[in-house]
C-alpha positions in Angstrom: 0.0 0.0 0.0 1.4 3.3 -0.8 0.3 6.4 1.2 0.5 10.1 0.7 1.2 12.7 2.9 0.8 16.2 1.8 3.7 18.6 2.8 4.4 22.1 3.1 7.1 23.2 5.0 7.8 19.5 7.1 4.5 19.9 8.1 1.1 18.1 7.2 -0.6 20.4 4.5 -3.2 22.5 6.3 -5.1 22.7 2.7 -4.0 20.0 -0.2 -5.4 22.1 -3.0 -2.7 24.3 -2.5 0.0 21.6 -1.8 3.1 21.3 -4.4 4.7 18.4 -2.7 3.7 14.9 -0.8 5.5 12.5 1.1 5.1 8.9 -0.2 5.4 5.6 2.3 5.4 2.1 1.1 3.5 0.2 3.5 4.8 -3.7 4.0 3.3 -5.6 6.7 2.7 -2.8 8.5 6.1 -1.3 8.2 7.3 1.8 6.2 9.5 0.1 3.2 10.2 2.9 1.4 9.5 6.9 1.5 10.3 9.4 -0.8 9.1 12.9 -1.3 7.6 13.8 -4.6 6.8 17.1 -6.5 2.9 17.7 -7.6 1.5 20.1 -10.4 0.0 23.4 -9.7 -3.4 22.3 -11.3 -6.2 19.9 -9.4 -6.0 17.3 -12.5 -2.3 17.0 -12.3 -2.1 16.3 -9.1 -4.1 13.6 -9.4 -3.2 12.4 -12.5 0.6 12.7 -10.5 -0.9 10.7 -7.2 -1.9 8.1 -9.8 1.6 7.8 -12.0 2.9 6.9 -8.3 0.4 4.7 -7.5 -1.4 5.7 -4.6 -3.9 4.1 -2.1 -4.7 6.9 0.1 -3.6 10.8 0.6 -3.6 12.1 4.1 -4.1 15.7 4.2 -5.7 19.0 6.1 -8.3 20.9 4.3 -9.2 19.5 0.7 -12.4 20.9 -1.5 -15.1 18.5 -2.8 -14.6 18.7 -6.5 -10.8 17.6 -6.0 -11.8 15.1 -3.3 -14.5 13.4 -5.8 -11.6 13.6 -8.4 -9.3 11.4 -6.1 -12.4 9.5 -5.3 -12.9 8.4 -8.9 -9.7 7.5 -9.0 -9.9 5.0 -6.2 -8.0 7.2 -3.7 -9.3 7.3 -0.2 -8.8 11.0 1.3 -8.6 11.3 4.9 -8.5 14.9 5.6 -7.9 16.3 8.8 
């Protein structure tokens, strides 16, 4: 499972629409595998179509608007915000 963290300044991202960068962690048997941190477009559709190119299950986040949370949804990305 990979998850997503959104980042701004080593922080969680208090909104993800505004978010440029995420952390990614490969979960294996419930242990961190692997974490890099990758760069996101400016623009809601690249940013998913980025969170998708790395293959992700879930993006933790603060704040995120409804039309950008549906578009993750479709996806099959589970948001948990806050």
């Amino acid at each position: 499972m990979k998850i997503a963290i959104a980042t701004w300044n080593g922080r969680v991202s208090p909104v993800f629409d505004v978010s440029r960068q995420v952390l990614v962690l490969e979960v294996v048997d419930s242990q961190v595998a692997r974490r890099c941190e990758e760069t996101l477009g400016e623009v809601a559709q690249s940013k998913v179509q980025r969170l998708c190119e790395l293959q992700v299950n879930a993006l933790l986040c603060g704040a995120i608007s409804r039309p950008l949370a549906a578009m993750l949804a479709a996806r099959s990305i589970e948001v948990i915000p806050f």
